[in-house]
C-alpha positions in Angstrom: -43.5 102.4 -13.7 -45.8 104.9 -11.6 -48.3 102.4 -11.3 -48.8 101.3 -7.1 -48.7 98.3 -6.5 -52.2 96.2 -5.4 -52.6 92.9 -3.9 -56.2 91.6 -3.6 -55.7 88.3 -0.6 -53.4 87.7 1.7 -52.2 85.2 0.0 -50.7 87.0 -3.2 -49.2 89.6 -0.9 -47.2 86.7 1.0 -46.4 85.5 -2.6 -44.5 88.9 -3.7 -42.5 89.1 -0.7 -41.5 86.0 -0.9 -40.6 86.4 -4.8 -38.9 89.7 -3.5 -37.0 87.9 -0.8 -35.9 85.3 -3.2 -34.5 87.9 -5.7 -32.5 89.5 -3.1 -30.9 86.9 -2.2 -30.0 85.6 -5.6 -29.0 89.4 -5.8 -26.9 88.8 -2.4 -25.3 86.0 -4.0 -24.3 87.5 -7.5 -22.3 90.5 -5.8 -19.9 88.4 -3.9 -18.0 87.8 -7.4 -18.9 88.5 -11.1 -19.5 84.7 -11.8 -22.0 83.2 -9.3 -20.1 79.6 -10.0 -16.7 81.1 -8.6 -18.4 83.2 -5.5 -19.9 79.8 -4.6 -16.2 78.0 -5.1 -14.7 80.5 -2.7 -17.0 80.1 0.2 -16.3 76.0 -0.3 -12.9 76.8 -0.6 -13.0 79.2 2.6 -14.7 76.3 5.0 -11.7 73.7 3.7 -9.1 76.1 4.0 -10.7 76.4 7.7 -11.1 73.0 8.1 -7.2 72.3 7.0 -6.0 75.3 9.2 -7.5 73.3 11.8 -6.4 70.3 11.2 -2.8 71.2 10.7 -3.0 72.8 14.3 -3.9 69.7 15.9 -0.8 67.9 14.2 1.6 70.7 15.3 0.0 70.3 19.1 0.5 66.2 18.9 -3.3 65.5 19.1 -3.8 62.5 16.3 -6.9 61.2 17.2 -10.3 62.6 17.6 -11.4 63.6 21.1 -14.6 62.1 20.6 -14.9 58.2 19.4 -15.5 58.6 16.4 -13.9 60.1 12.9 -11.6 63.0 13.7 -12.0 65.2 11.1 -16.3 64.7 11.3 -15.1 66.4 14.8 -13.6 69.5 13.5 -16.0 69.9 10.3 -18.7 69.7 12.9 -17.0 73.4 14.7 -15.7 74.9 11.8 -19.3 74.2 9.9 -21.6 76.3 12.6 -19.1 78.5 13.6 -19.0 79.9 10.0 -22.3 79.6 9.8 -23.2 82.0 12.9 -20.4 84.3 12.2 -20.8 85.3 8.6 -24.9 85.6 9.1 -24.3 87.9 12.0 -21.9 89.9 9.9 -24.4 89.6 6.7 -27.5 90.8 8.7 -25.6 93.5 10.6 -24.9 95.4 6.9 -27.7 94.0 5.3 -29.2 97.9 4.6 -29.0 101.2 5.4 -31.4 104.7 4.8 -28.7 105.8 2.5 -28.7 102.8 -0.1 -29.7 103.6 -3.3 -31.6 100.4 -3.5 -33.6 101.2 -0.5 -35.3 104.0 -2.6 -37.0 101.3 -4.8 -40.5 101.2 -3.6 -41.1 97.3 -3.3 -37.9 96.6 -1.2 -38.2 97.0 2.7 -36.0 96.2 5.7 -37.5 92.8 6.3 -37.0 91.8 2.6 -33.3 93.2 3.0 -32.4 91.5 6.0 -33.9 87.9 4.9 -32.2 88.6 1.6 -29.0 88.5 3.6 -29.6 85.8 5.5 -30.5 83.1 3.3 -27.8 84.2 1.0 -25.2 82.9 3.9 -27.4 80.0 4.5 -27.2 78.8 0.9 -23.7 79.2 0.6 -22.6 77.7 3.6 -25.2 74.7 3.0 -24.1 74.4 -0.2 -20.2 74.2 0.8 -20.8 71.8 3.9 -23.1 69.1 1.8 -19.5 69.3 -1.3 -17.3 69.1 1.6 -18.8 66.1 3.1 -19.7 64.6 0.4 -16.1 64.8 -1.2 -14.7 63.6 2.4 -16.8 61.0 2.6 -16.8 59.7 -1.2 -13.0 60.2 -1.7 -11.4 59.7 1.3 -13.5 58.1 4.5 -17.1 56.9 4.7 -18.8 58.9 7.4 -21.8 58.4 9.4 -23.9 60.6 11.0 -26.4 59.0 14.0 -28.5 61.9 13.6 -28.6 64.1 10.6 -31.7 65.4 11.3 -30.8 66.8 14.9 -27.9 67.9 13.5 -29.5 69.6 10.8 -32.3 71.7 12.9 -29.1 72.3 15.6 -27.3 73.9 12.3 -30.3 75.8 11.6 -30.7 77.1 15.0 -26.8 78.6 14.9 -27.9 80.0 11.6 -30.6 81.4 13.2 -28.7 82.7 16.0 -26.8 84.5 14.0 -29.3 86.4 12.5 -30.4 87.4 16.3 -26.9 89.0 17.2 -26.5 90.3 13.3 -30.1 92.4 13.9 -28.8 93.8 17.3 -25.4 95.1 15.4 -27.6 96.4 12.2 -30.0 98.5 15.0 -26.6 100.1 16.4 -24.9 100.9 12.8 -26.9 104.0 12.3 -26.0 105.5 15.4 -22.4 104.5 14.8 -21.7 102.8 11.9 -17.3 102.5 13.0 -18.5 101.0 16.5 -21.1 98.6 14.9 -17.9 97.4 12.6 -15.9 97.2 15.3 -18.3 95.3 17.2 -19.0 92.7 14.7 -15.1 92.2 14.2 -14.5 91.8 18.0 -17.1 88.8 17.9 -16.1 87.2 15.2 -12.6 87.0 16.4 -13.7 86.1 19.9 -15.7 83.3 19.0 -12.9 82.2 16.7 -11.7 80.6 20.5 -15.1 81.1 22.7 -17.4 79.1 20.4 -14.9 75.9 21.6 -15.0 74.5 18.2 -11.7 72.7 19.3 -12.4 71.6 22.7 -14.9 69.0 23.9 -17.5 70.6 26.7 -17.6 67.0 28.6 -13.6 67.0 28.9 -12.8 70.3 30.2 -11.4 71.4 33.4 -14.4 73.3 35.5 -12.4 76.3 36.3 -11.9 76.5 32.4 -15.3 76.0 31.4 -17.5 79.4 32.4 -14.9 81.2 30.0 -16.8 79.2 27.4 -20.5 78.5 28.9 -21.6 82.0 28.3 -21.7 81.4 24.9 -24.5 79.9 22.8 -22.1 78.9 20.2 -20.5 76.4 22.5 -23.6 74.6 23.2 -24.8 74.6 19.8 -21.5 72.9 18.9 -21.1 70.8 21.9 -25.1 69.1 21.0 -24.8 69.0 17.6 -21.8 66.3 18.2 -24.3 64.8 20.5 -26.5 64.0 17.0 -23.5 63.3 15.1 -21.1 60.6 17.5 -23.0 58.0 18.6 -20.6 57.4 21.3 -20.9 61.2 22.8 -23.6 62.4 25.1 -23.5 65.9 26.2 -23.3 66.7 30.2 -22.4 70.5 30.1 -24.4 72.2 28.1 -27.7 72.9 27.5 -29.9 72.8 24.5 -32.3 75.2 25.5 -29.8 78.0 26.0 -28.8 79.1 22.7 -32.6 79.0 22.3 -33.7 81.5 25.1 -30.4 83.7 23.8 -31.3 83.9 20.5 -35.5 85.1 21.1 -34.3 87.5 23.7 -31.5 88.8 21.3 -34.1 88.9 18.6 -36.2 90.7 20.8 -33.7 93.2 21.4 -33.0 93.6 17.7 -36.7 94.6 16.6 -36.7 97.4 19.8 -33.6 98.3 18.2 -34.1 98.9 14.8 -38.0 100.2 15.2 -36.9 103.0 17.7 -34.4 103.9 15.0 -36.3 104.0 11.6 -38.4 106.6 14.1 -35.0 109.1 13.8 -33.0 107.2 10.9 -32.1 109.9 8.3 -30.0 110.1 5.2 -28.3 113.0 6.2 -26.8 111.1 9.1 -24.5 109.3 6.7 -23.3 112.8 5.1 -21.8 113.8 8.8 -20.3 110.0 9.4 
């Protein structure tokens, strides 16, 4: 117990942080419900009952068809799947730790483990529900093909990792204000529930309506990840670089962030909050 901890190489140092990483996120995972099956059926559940929600929004408009040629509801999976993705690894990271946390005091655990902990957590769960949700689509009710699962794939990654950008930014402001931080993260969540333009196609949309959705990253990463998905849709009005560039320069931001505050980060500033 009072033994410190030696690693002889670089190699068996990487090889306990990744072992630590990996038992926080299984830890990540077991505290969203008491039975790790169920936690994993809600977050499935939560992306269908999006997905439906969606769907039966379309009907009530009139829109029957997919505005893309191609399956219609491969069209809205392919918004609703990145747009949870971003949102709930933004709002993972940004509460991911704090100075105060008992488990902080354990002498192995650091910010970095904390944080990845976090993050992979999301991106297994939301992996997990998108391959069930397909794959029960596609098996029960529709066969579905994707032109490019592998683009798609490193596109879905790239939201995920996003995400974990903006979420580092919130997490460096929470110990300065931990209601404004909340507030924050809520206010983006709901704004991208519209500005990520999961229901719109970029290509179609008026130009005096499109800068209320360009500024975004979201909305390219969803408008070129149906560009790997429908073989019949080629992006024109958005870029594939620019989520990119967002995401290092919001990462960057992040690690000035949070380094500046574990300089002044105290415990007893959660006593006076």
């Amino acid at each position: 117990m009072f033994k410190q901890r030696q690693t002889n190489n670089l190699f068996q140092a990487a090889f306990k942080t990744l072992a630590l990483i990996y038992h926080q996120s299984v830890y990540n995972l077991r505290t969203t419900h008491r039975n790790a099956v169920i936690g994993l059926l809600l977050t499935i559940m939560q992306s269908a009952l999006m997905v439906i929600l969606l769907m039966t929004l379309y009907l009530l408009v009139g829109i029957r068809g997919s505005p893309i040629r191609g399956d219609f509801m491969l069209f809205v999976m392919s918004g609703i799947f990145l747009f949870m993705t971003h949102v709930q690894t933004a709002s993972a990271v940004s509460s991911s730790h704090s100075v105060s946390a008992g488990i902080v005091k354990h002498e192995p655990l650091n910010a970095a483990i904390l944080i990845s902990g976090a993050a992979l957590a999301v991106l297994y769960r939301q992996t997990l529900s998108c391959i069930v949700i397909l794959s029960v689509y596609h098996l029960t009710f529709e066969q579905i093909t994707i032109e490019d699962p592998v683009g798609a794939g490193m596109l879905y990654l790239l939201a995920w990792f996003s995400g974990c950008c903006v979420g580092l930014v919130f997490l460096g402001i929470r110990p300065w204000s931990p209601q404004a931080s909340t507030m924050i993260t809520n206010i983006y969540q709901r704004i991208n529930m519209i500005a990520s333009g999961k229901m719109f196609v970029a290509n179609a949309m008026p130009g005096f309506l499109l800068p209320w959705f360009s500024w975004n990253p979201l909305f390219h990463l969803i408008d070129q990840t149906r560009g790997y998905i429908f073989i019949n849709y080629s992006p024109h009005r958005t870029d594939l670089l620019y989520p990119l560039w967002i995401s290092i320069g919001a990462l960057m931001i992040g690690l000035l962030i949070n380094f500046t505050t574990r300089k002044y980060e105290s415990v007893s500033w959660s006593a006076g909050q």
